[in-house]
GULOTI-719534 format. One record per atom (N, C-alpha, C): residue in one letter; atom name; x, y, z. Coordinates in steps of 0.1 Angstrom, whole numbers, plus 5000, padded with zeros to 4 digits. Layout:
+------+------+------+------+------+
! rest ! atom !   c1 !   c2 !   c3 !
+------+------+------+------+------+
!    A !   CA !    X !    Y !    Z !
...
+------+------+------+------+------+
This chain:
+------+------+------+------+------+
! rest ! atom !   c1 !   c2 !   c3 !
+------+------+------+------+------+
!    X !    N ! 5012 ! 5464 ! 4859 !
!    X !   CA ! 5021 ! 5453 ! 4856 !
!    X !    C ! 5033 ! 5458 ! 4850 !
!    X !    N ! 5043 ! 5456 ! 4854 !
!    X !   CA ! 5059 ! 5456 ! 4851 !
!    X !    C ! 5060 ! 5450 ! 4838 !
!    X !    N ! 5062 ! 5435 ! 4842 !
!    X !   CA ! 5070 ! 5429 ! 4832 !
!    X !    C ! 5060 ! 5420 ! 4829 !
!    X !    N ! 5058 ! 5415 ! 4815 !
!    X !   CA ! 5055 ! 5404 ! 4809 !
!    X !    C ! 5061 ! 5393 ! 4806 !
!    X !    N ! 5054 ! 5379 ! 4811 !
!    X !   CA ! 5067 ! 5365 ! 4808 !
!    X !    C ! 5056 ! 5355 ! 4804 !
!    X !    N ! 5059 ! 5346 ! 4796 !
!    X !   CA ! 5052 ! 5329 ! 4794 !
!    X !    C ! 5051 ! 5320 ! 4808 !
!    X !    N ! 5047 ! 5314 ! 4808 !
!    X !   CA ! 5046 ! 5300 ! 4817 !
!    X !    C ! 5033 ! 5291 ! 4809 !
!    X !    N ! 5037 ! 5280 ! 4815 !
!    X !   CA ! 5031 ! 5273 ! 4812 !
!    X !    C ! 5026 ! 5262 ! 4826 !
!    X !    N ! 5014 ! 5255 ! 4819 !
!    X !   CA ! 5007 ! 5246 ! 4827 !
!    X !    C ! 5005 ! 5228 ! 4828 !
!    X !    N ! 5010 ! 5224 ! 4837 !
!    X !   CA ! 5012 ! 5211 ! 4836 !
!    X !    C ! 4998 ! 5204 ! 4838 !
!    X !    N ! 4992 ! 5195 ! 4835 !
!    X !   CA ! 4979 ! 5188 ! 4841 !
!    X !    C ! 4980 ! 5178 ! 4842 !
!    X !    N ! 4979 ! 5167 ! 4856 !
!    X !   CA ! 4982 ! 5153 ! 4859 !
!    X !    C ! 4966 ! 5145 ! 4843 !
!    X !    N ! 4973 ! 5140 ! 4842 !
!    X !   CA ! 4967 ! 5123 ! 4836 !
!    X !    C ! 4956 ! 5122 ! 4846 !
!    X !    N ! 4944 ! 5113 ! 4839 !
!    X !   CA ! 4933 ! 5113 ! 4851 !
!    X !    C ! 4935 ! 5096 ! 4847 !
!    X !    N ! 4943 ! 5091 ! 4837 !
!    X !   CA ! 4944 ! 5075 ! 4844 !
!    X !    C ! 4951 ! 5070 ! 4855 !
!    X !    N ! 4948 ! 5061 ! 4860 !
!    X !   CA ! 4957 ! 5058 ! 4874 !
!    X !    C ! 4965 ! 5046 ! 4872 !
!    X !    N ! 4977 ! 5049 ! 4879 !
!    X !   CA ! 4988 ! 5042 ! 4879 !
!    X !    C ! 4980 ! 5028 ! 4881 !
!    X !    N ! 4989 ! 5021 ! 4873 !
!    X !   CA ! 4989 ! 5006 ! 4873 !
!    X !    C ! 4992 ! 4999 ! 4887 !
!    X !    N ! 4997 ! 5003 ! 4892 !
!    X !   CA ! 5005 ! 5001 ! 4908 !
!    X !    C ! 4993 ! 5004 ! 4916 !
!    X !    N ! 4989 ! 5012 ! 4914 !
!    X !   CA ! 4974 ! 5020 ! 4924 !
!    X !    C ! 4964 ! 5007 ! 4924 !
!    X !    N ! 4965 ! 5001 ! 4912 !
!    X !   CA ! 4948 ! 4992 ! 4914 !
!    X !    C ! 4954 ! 4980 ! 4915 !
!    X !    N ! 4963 ! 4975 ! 4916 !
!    X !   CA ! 4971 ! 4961 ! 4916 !
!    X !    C ! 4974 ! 4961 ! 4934 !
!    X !    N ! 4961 ! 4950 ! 4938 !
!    X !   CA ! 4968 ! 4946 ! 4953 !
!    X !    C ! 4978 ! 4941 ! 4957 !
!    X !    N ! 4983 ! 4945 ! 4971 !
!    X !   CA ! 5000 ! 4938 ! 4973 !
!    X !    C ! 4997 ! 4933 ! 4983 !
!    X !    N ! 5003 ! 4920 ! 4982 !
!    X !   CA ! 4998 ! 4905 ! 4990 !
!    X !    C ! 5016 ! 4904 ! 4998 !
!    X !    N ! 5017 ! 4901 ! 5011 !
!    X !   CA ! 5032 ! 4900 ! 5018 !
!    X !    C ! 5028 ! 4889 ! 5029 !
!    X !    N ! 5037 ! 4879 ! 5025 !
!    X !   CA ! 5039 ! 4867 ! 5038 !
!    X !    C ! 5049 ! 4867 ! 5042 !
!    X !    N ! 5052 ! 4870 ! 5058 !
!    X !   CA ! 5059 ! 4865 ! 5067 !
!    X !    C ! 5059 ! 4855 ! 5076 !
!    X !    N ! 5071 ! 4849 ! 5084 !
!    X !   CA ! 5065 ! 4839 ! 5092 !
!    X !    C ! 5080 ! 4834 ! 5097 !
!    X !    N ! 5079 ! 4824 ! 5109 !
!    X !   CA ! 5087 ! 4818 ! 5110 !
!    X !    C ! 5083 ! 4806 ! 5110 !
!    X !    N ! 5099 ! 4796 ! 5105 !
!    X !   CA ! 5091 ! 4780 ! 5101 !
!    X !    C ! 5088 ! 4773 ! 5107 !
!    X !    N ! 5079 ! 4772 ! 5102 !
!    X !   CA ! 5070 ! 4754 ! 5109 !
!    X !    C ! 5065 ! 4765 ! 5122 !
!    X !    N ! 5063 ! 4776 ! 5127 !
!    X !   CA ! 5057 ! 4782 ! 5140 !
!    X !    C ! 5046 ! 4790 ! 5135 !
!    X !    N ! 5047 ! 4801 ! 5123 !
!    X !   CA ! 5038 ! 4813 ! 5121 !
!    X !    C ! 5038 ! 4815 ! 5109 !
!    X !    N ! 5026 ! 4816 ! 5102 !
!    X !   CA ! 5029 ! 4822 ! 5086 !
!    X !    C ! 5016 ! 4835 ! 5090 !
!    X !    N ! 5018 ! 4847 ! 5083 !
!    X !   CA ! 5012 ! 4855 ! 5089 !
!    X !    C ! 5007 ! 4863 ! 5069 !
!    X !    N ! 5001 ! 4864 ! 5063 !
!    X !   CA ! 4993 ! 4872 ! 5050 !
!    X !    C ! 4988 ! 4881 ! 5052 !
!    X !    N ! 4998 ! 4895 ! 5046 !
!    X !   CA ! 4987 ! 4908 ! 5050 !
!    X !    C ! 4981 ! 4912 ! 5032 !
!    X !    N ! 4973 ! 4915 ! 5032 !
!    X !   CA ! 4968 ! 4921 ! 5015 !
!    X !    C ! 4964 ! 4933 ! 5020 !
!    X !    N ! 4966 ! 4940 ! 5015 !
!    X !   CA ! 4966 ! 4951 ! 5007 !
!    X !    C ! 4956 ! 4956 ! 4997 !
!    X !    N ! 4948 ! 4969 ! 5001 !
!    X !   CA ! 4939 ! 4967 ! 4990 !
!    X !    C ! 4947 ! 4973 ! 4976 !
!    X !    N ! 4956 ! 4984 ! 4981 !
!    X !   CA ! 4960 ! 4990 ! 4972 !
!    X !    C ! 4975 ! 4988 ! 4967 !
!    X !    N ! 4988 ! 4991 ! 4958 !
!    X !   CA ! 5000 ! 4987 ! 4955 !
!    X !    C ! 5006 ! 4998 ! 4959 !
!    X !    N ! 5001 ! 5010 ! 4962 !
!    X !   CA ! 5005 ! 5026 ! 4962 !
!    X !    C ! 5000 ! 5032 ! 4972 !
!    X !    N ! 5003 ! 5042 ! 4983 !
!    X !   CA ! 4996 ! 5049 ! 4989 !
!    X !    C ! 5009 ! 5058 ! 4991 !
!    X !    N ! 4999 ! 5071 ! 4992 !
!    X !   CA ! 5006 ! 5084 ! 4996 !
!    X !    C ! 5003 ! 5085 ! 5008 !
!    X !    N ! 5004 ! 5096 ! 5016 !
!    X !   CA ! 5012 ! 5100 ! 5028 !
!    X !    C ! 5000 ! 5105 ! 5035 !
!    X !    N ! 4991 ! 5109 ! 5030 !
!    X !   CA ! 4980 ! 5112 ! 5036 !
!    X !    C ! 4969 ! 5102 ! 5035 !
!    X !    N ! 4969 ! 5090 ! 5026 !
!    X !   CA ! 4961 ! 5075 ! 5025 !
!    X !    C ! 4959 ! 5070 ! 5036 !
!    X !    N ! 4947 ! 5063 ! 5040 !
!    X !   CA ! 4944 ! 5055 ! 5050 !
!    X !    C ! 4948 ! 5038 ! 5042 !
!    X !    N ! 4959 ! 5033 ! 5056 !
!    X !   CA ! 4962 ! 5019 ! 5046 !
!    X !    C ! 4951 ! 5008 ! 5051 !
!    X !    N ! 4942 ! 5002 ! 5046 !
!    X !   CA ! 4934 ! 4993 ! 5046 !
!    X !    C ! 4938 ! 4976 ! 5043 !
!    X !    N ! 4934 ! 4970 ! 5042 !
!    X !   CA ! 4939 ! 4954 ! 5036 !
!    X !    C ! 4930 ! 4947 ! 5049 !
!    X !    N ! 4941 ! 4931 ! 5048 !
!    X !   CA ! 4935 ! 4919 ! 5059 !
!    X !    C ! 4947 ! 4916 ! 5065 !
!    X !    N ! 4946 ! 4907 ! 5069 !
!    X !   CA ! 4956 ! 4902 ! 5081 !
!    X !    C ! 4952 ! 4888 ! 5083 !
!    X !    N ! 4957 ! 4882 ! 5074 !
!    X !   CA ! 4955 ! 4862 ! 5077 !
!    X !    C ! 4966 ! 4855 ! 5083 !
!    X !    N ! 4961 ! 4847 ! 5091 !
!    X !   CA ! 4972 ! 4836 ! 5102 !
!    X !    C ! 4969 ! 4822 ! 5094 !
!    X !    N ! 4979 ! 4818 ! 5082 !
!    X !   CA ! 4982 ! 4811 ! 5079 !
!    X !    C ! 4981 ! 4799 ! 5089 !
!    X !    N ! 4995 ! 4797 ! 5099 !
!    X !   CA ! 5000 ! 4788 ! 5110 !
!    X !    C ! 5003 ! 4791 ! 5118 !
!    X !    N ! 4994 ! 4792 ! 5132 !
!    X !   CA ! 4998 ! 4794 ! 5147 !
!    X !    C ! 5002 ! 4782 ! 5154 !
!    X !    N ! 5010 ! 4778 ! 5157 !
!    X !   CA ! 5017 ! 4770 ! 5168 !
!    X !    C ! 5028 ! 4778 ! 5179 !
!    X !    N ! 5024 ! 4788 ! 5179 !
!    X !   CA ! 5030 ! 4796 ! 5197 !
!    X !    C ! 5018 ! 4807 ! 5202 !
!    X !    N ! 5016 ! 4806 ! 5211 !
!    X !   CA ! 5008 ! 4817 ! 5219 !
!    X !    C ! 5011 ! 4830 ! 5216 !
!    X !    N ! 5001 ! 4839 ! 5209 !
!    X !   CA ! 5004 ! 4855 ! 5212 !
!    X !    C ! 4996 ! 4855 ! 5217 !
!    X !    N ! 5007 ! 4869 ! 5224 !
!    X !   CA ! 5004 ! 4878 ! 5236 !
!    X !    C ! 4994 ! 4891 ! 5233 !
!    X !    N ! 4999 ! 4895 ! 5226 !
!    X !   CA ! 4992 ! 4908 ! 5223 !
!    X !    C ! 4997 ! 4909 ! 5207 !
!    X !    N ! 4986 ! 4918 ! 5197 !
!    X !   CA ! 4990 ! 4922 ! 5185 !
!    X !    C ! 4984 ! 4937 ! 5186 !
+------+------+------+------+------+
């Protein structure tokens, strides 16, 4: 060994973000035709997360074709 230097070590927190356990609930729609509720299990996902949740049909009054 050459040279001698410091460093140091960072170590994540093992509590989890408040965002992480708080489900995120989103309605869209058009009026008086479609209201459509997706939830969410989780508030947070990273890049490698599988996104999970539901998919509620509020109000259908037009034909879909395909989803």
């Amino acid at each position: 060994m050459k040279e001698e230097f410091e460093f140091g070590v960072l170590l994540p927190s093992t509590e989890e973000d408040v965002d992480q356990i708080n489900p995120l609930k989103m309605e869209v729609g058009i009026e008086d035709c479609l209201h459509i509720e997706f939830q969410y299990n989780k508030g947070k996902y990273y890049l490698k997360d599988c996104v999970t949740g539901r998919v509620n049909f509020a109000l259908v009054k037009i034909n879909l074709k395909y989803m």
